[in-house]
Backbone as JSON, one array per atom type, in Angstrom:
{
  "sequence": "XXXXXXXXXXXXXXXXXXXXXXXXXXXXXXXXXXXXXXXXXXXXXXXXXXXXXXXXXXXXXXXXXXXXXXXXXXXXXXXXXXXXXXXXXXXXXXXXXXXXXXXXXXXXXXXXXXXXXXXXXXXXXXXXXXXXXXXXXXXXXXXXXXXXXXXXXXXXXXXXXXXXXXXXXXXXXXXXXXXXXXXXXXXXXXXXXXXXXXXXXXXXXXXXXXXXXXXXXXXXXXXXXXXXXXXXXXXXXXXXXXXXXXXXXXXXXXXXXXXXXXXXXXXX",
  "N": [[10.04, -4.08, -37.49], [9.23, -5.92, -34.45], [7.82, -4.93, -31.41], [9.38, -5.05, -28.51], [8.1, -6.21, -25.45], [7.54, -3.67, -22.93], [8.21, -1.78, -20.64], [6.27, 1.2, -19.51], [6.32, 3.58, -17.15], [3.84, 4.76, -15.16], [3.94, 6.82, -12.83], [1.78, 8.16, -10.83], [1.1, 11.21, -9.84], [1.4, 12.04, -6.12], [2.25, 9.88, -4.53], [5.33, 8.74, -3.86], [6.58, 10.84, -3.42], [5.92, 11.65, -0.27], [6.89, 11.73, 2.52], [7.43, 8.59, 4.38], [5.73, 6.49, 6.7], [6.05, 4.19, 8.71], [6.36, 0.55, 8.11], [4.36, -2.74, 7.81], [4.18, -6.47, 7.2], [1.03, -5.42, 5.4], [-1.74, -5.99, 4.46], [-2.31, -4.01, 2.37], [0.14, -2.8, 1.01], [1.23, -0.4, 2.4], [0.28, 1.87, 0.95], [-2.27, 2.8, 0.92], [-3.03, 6.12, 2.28], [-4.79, 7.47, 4.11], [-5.71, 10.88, 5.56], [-5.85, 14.26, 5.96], [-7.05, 16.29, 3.27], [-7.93, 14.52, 1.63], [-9.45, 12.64, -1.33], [-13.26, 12.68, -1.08], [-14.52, 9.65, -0.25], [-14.71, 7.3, -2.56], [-16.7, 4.4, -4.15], [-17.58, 1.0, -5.17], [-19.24, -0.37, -7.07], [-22.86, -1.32, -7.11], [-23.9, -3.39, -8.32], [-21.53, -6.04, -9.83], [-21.21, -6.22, -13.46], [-19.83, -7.54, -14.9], [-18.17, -10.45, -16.51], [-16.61, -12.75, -14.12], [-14.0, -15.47, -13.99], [-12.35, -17.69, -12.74], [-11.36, -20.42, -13.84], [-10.86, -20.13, -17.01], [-10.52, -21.71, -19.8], [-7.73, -21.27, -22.66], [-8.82, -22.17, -25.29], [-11.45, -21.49, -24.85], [-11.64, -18.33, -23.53], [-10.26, -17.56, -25.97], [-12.57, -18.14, -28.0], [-15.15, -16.96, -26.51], [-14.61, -14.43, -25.39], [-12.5, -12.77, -26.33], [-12.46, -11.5, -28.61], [-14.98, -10.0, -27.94], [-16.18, -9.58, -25.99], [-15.53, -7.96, -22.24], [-13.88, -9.86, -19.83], [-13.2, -10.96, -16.64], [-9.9, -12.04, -14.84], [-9.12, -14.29, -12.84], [-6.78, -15.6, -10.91], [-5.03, -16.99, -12.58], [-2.25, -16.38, -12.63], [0.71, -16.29, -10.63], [1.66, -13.39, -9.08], [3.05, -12.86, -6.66], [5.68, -12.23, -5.9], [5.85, -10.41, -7.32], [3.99, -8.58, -6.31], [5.47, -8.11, -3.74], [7.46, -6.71, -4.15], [6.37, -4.16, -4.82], [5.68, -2.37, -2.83], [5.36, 0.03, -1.03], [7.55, 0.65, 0.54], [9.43, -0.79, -0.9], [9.39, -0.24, -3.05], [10.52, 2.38, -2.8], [12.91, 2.38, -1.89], [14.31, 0.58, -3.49], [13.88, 2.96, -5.94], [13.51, 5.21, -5.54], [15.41, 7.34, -6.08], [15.06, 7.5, -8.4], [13.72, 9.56, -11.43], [11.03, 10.36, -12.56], [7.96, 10.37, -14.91], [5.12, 12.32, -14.49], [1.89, 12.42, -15.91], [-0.68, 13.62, -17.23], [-4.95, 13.19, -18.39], [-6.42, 14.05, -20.63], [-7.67, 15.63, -23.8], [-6.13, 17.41, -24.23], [-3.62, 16.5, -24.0], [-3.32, 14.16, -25.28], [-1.96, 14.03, -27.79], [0.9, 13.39, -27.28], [1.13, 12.74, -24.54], [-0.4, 10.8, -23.62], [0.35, 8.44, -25.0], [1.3, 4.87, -24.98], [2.83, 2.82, -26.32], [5.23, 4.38, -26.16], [8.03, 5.85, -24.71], [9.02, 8.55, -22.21], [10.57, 7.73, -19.99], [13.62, 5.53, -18.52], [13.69, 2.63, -19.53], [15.79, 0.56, -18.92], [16.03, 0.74, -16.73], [14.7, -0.03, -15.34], [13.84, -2.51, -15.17], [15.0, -4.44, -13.4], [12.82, -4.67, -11.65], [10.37, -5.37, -13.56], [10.96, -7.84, -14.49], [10.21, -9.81, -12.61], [7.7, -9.79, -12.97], [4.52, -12.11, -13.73], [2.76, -11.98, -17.31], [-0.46, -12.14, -17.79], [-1.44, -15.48, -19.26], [-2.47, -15.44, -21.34], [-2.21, -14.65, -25.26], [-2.94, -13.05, -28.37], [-3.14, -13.8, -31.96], [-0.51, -12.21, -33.84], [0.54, -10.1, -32.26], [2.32, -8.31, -30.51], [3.34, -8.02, -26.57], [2.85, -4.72, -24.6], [4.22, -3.08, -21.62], [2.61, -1.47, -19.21], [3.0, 0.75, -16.15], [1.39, 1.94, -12.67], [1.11, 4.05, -10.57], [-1.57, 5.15, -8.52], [-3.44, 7.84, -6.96], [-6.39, 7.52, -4.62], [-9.47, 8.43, -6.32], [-8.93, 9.5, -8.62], [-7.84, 8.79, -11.81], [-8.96, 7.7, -15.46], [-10.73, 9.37, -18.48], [-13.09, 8.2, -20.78], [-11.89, 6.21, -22.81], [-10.55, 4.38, -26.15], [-8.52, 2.19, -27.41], [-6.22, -0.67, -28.45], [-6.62, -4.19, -27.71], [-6.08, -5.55, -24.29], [-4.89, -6.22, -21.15], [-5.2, -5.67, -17.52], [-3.81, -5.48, -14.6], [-4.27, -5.15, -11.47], [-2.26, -4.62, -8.64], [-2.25, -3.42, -5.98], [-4.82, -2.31, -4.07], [-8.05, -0.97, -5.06], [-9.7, -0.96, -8.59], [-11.98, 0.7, -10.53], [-13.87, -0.08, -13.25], [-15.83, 1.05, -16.34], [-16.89, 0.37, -19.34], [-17.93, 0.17, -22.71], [-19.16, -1.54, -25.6], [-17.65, -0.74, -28.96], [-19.27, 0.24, -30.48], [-20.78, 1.74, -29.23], [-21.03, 4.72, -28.75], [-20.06, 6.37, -25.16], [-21.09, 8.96, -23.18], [-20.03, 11.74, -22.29], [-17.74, 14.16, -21.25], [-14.38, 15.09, -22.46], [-12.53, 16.23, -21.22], [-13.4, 15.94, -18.54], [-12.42, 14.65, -15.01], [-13.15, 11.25, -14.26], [-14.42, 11.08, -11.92], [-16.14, 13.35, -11.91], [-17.72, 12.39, -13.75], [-19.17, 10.51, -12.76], [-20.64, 11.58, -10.65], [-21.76, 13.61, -12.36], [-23.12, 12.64, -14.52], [-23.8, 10.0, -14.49], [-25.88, 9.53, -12.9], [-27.72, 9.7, -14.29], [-28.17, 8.42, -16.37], [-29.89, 5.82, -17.99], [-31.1, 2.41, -17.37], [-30.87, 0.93, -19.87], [-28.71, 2.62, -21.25], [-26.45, 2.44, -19.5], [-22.77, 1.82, -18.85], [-21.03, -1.34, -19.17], [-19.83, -2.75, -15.65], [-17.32, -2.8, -12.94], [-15.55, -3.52, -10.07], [-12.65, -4.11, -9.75], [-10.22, -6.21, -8.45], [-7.38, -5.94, -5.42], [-4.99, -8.87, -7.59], [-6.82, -9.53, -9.47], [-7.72, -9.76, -13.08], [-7.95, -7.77, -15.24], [-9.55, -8.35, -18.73], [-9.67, -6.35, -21.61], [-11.51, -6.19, -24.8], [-10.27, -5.57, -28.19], [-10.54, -2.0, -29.1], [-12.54, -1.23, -27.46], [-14.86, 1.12, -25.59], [-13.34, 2.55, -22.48], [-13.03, 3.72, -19.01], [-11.41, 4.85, -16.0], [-11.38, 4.38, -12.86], [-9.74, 4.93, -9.7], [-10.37, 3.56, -6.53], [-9.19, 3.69, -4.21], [-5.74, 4.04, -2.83], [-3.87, 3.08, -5.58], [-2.14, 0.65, -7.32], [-0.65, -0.26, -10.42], [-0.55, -2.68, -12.96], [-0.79, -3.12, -16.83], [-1.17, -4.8, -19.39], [-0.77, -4.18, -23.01], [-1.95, -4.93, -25.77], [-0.54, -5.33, -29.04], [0.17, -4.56, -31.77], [2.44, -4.46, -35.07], [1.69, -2.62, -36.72], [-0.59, -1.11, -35.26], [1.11, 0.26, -33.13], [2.93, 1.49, -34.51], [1.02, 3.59, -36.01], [0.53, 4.75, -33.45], [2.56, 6.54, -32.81], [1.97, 8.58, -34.45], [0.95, 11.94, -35.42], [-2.98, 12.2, -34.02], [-6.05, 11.82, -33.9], [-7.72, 10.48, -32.69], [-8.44, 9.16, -29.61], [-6.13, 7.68, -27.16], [-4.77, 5.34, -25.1], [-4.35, 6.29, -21.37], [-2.78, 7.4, -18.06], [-4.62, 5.67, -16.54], [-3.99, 3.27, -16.46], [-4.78, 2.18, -18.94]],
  "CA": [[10.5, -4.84, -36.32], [8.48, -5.88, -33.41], [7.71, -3.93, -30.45], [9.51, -5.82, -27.28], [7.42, -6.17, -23.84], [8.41, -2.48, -22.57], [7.2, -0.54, -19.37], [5.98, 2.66, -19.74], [5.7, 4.03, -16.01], [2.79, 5.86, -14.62], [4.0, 6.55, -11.32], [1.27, 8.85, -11.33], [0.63, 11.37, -8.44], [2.68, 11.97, -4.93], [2.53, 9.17, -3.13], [6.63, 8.26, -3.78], [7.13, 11.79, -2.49], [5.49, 11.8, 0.41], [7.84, 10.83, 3.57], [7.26, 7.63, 4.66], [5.37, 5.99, 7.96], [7.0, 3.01, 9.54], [5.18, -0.18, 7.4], [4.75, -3.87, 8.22], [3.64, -6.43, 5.73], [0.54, -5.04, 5.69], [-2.34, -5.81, 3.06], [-2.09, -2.1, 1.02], [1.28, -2.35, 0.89], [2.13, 0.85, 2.88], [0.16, 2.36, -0.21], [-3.28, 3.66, 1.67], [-2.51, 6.98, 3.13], [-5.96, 8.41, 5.01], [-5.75, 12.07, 5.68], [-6.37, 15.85, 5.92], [-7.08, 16.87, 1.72], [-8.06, 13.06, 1.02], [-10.78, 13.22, -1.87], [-14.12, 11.91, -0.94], [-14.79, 8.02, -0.64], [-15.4, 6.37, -3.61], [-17.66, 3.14, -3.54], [-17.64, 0.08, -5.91], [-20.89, -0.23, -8.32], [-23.63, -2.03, -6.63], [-23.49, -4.73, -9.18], [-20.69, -5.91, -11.16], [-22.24, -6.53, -14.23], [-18.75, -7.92, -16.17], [-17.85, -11.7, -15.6], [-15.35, -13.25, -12.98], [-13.72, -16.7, -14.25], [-11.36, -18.91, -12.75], [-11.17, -21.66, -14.95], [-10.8, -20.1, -18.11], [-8.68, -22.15, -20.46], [-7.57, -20.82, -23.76], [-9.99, -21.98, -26.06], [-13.01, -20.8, -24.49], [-10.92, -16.95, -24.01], [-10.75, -17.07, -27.63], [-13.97, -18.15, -28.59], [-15.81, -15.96, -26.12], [-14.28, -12.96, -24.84], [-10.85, -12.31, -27.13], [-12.96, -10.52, -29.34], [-16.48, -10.02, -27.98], [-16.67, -8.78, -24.42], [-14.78, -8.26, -21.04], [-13.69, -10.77, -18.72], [-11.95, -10.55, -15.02], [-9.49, -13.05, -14.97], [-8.66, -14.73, -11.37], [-5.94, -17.38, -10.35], [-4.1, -17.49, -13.81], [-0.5, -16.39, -12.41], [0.87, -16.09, -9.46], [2.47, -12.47, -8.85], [3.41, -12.84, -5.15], [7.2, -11.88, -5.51], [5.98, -8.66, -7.83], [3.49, -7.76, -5.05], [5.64, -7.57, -2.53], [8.77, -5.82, -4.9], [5.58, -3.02, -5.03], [5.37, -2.11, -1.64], [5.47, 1.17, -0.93], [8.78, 0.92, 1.01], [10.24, -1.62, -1.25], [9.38, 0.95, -4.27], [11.17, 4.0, -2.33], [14.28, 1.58, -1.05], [14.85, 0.23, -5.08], [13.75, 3.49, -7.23], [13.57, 6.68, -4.78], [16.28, 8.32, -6.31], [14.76, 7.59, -9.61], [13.01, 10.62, -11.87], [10.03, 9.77, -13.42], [7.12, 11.18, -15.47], [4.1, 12.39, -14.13], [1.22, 12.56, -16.82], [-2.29, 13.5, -17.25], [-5.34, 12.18, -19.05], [-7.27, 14.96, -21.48], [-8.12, 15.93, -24.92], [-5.1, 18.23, -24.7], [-2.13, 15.55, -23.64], [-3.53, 13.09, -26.15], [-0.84, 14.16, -29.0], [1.93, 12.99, -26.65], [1.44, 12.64, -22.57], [-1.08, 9.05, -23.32], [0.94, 7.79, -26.06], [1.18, 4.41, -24.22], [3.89, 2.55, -26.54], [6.78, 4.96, -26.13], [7.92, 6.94, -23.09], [10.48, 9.29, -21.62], [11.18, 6.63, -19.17], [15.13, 4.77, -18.84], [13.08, 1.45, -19.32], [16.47, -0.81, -18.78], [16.1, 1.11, -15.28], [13.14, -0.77, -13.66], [13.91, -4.0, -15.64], [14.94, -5.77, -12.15], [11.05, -5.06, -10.87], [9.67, -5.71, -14.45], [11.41, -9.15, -14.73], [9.3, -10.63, -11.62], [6.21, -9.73, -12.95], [3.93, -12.45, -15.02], [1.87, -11.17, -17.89], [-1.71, -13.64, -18.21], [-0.49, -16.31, -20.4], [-3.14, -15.85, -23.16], [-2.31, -14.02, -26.24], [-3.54, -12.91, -29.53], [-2.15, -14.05, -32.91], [0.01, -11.05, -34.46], [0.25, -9.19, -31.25], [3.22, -7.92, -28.98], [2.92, -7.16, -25.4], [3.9, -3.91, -24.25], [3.8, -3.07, -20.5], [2.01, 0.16, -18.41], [2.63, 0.55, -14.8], [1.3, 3.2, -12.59], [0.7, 3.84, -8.79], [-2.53, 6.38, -8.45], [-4.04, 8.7, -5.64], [-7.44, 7.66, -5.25], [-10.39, 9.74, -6.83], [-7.78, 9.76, -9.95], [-8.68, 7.36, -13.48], [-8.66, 8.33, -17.06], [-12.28, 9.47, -18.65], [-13.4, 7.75, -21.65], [-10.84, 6.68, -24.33], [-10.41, 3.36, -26.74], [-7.1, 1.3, -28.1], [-6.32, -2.04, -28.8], [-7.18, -5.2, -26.43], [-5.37, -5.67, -23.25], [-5.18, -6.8, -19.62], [-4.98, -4.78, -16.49], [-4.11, -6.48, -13.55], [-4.36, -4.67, -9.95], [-1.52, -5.08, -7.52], [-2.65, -3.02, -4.43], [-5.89, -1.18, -4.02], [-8.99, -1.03, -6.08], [-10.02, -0.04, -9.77], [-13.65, 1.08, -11.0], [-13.8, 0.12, -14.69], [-16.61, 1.09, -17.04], [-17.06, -0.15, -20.51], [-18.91, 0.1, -23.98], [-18.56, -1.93, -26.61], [-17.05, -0.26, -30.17], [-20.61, 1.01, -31.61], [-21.49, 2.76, -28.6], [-20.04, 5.83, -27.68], [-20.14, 6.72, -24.11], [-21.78, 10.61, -23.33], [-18.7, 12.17, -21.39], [-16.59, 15.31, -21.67], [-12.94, 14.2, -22.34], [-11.38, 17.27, -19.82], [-13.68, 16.11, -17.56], [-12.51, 13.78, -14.61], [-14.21, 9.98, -14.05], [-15.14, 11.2, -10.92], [-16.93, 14.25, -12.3], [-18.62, 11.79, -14.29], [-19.86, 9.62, -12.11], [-21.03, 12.43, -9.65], [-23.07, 14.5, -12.22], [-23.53, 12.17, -15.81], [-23.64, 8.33, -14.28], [-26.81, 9.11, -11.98], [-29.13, 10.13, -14.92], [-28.16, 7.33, -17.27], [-31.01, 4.84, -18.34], [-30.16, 1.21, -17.29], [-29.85, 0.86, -20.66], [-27.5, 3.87, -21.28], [-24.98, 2.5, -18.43], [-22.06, 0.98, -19.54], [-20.87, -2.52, -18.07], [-18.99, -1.86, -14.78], [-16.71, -3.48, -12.13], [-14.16, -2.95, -9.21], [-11.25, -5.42, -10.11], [-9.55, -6.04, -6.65], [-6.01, -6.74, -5.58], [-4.82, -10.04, -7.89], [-7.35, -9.9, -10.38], [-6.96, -8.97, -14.35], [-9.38, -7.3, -16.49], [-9.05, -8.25, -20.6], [-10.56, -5.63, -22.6], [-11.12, -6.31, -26.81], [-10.5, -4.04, -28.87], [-11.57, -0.58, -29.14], [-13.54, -0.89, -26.66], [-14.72, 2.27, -25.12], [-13.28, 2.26, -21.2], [-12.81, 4.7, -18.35], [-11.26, 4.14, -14.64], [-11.54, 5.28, -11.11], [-8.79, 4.02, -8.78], [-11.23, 3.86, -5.62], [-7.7, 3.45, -3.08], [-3.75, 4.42, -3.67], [-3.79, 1.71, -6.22], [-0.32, 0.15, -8.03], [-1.26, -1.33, -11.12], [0.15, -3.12, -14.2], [-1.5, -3.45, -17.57], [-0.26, -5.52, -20.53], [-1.63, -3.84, -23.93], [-1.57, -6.12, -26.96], [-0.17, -4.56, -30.36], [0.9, -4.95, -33.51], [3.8, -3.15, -35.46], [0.7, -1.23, -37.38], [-0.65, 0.16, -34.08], [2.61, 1.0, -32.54], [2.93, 2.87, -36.18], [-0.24, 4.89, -36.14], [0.71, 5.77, -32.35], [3.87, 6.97, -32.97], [1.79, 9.57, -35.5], [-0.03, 12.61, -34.65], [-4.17, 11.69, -34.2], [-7.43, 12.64, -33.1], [-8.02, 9.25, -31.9], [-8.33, 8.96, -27.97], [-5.54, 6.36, -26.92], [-4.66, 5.04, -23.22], [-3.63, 7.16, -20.3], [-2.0, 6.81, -17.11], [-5.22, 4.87, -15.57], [-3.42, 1.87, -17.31], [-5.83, 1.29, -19.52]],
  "C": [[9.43, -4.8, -35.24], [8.88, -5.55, -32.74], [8.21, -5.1, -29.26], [8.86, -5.52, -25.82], [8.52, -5.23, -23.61], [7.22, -2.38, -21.53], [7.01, 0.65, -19.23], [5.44, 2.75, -18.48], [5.19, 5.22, -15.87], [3.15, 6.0, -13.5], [3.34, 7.9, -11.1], [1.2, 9.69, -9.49], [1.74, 11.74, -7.59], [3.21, 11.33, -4.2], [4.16, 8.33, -3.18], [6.97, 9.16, -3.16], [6.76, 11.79, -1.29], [6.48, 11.65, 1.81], [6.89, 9.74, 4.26], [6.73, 7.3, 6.17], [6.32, 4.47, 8.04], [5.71, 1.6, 8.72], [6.16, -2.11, 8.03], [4.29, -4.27, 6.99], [2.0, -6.48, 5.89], [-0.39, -5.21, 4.45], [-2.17, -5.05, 2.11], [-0.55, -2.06, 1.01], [2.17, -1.56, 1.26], [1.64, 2.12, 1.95], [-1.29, 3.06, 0.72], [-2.83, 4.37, 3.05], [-3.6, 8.35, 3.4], [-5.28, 9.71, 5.41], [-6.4, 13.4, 5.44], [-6.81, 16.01, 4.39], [-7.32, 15.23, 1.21], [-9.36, 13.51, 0.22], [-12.11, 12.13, -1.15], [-14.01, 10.74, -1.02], [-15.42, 7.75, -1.87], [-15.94, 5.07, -3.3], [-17.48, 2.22, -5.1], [-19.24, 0.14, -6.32], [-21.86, -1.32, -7.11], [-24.0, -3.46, -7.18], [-22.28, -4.49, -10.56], [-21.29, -6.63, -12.29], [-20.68, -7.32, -15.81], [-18.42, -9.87, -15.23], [-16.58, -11.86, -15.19], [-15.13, -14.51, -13.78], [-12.32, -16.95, -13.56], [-10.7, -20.31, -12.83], [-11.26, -21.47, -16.35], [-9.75, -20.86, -18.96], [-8.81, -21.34, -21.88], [-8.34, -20.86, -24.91], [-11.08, -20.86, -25.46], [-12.87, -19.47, -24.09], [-11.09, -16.32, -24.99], [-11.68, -16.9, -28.03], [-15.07, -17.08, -28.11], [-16.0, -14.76, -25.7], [-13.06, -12.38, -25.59], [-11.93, -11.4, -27.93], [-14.82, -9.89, -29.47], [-16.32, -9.04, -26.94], [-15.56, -9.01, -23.58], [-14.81, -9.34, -20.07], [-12.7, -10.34, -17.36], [-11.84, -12.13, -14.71], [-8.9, -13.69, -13.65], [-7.58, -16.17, -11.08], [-5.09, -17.99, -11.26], [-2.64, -17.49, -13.65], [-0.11, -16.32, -11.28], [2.29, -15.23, -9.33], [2.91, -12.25, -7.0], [4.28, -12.3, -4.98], [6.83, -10.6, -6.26], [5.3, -8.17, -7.16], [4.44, -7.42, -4.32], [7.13, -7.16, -2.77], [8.02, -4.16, -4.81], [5.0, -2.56, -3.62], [5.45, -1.32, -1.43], [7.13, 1.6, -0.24], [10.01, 0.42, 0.31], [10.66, -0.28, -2.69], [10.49, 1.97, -3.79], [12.58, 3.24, -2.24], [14.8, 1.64, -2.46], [14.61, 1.22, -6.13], [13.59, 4.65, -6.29], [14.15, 7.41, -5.35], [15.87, 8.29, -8.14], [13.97, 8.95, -10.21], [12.27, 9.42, -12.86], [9.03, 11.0, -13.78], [5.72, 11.54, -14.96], [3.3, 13.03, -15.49], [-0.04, 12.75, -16.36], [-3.09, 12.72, -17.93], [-6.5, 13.48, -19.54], [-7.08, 15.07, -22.36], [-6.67, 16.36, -25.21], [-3.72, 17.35, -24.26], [-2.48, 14.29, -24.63], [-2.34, 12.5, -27.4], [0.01, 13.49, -28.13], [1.81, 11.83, -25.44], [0.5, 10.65, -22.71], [-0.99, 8.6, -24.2], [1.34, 6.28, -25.11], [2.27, 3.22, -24.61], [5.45, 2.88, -26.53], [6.9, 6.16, -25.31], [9.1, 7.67, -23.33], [11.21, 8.79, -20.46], [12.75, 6.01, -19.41], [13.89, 3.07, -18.44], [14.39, -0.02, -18.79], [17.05, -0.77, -17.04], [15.58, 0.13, -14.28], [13.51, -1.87, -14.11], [13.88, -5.24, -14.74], [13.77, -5.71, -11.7], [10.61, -6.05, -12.1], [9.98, -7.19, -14.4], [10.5, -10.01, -13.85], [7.88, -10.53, -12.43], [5.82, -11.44, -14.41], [2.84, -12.57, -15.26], [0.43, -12.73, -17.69], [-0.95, -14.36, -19.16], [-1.75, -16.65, -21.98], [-2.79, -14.73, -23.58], [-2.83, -14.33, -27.72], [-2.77, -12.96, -30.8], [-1.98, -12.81, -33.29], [0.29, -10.53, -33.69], [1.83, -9.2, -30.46], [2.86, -7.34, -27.74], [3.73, -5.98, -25.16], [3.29, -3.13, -22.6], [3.5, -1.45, -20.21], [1.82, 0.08, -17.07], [2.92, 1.59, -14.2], [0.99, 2.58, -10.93], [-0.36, 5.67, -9.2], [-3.23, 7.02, -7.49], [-5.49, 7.75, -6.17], [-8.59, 8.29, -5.24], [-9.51, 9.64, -8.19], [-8.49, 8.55, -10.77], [-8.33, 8.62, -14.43], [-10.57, 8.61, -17.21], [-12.17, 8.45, -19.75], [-12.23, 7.41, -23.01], [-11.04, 4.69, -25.13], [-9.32, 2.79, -27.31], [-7.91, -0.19, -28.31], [-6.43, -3.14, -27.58], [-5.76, -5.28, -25.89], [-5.48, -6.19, -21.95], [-4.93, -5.75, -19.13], [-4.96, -5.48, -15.46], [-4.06, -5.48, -12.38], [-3.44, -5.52, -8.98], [-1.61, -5.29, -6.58], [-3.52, -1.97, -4.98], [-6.96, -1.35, -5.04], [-9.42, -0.51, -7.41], [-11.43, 0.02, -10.21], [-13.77, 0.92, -12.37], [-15.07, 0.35, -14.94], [-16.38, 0.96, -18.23], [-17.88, 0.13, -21.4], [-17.99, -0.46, -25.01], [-18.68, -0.8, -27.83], [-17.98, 0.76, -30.37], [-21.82, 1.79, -30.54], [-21.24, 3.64, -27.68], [-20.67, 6.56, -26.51], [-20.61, 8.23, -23.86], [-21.29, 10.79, -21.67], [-18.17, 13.74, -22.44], [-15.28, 14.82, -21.48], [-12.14, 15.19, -21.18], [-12.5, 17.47, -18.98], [-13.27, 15.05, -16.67], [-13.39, 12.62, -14.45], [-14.9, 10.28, -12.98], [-16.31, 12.06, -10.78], [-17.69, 13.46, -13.04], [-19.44, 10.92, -14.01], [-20.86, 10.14, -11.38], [-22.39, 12.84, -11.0], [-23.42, 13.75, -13.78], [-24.54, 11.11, -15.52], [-25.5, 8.21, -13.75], [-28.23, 9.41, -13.04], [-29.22, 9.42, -16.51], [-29.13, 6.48, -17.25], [-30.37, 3.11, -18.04], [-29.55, 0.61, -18.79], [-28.76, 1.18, -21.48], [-25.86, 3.32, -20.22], [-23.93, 1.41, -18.81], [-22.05, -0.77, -18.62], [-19.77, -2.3, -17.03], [-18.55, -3.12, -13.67], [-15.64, -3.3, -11.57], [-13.4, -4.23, -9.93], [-10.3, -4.61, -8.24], [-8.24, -6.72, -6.89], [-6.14, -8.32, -6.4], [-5.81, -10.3, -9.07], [-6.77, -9.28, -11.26], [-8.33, -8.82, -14.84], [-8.86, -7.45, -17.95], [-10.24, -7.42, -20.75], [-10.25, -5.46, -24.14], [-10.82, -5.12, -27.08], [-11.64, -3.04, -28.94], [-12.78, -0.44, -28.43], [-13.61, 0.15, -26.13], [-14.31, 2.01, -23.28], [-13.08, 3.49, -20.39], [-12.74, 3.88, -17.25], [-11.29, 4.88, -13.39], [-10.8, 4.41, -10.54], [-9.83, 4.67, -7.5], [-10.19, 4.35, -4.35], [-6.65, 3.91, -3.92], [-3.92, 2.9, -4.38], [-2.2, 1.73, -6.9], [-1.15, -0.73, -9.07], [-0.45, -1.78, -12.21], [-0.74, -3.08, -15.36], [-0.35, -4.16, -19.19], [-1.26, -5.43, -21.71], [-1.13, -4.59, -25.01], [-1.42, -5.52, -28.17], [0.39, -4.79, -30.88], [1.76, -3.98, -34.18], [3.0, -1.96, -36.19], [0.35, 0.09, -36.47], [0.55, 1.11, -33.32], [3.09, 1.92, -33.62], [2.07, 3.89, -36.1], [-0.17, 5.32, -34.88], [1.57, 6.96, -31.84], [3.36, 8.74, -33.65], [0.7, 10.71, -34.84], [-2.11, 12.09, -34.76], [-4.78, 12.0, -33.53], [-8.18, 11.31, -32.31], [-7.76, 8.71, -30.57], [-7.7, 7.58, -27.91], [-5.33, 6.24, -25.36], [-3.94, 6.17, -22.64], [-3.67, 6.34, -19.34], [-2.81, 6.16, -16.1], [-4.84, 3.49, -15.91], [-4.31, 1.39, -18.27], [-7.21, 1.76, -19.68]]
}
């Protein structure tokens, strides 16, 4: 049986606990929260080196990026009413009293914690957010969508891991992706943070050692093919969605124990 569009929430982090400031509608949502123990500033790459399109139509998806390379997809849907369901006040008002899972992203939570098809979540909980949201409208023959949505401190991301192709779209706040395609594995420690990797790996990489890299900003989507190698840095309190594309095989072999690095709670 196929896998039905599910949400596996990352509501990663503290910022639902936190008590609340007084919010208008306010670009960040009520979601950037400056302070005492804030980690260092993060910065966006100096060049994004992945392409932007907004005029992709479906052919030319397929033909050039469905199974080749990354694209950042701009202007394809219009989430306006799920932005502003993800507000930081709107979140606390409609799911406050909710329990949710907080997860990591290492070597040692791999067996379980970034299993990314099947949660410990009440998924028919959130259903009234999930329902607003819509996914890009290209898909891949054979494929079910199945949803991942997380809110993240930022300094927080996943390190290095690979699955099957997907989107990531950004609600509120910024994401730092890095990339390698399939046949070239990235030179990372998996229980080490992205940020630790950026700080003491990133700066002694060869230009042609460095993967391909790019903030994705509120409203955009990132597709990434398969098995591509990826890693993320949420630069801001980010809110994000991702819509991973799978087949009843993968959702089989995830289900099973494996040594094979799959998604964590950077969505992707």
């Amino acid at each position: 049986m196929a896998l039905e569009a599910r949400p596996l929430l990352w509501l990663a982090l503290w910022t639902l606990a936190v008590p609340a400031r007084s919010f208008g509608k306010d670009a960040d949502g009520g979601w950037r929260r400056p302070g005492p123990g804030a980690p260092a500033a993060v910065t966006e790459e100096e060049h994004c080196t992945v392409e932007r399109r907004a005029d992709l139509s479906y052919a030319e998806f397929v033909q050039r990026y469905a199974f080749s390379r990354p694209v950042i997809l701009q202007g394809l849907t219009d989430n306006s009413r799920f932005r502003d369901l993800c507000t930081r006040q709107r979140l606390l008002a409609s799911f406050g009293d909710s329990v949710v899972r907080l997860s990591t992203a290492n070597t040692y939570s791999y067996q379980k914690d970034t299993l990314y098809f099947f949660g410990d979540n009440n998924f028919t909980e959130w259903a009234s957010l999930f329902r607003h949201y819509s996914p890009p409208p290209f898909s891949l023959l054979g494929t079910t969508p199945a949803y991942s949505f997380g809110i993240a401190g930022a300094g927080s991301g996943v390190p290095f891991h690979w699955h099957g192709p997907g989107f990531s779209e950004v609600i509120y706040g910024r994401k730092r992706w890095f990339l390698y395609p399939p046949e070239k594995t990235p030179e990372f420690h998996p229980n080490k943070t992205t940020l630790a990797w950026l700080r003491d790996t990133y700066p002694a990489l060869t230009p042609s050692a460095r993967p391909l890299e790019c903030t994705i900003q509120a409203g955009e989507v990132l597709y990434f093919p398969d098995r591509w190698w990826h890693a993320t840095l949420n630069l801001d309190t980010s809110v994000f969605i991702s819509t991973f594309l799978g087949t009843e095989v993968m959702a089989a072999a995830s289900a099973q124990p494996t040594s094979a690095p799959l998604s964590g709670p950077g969505g992707g």
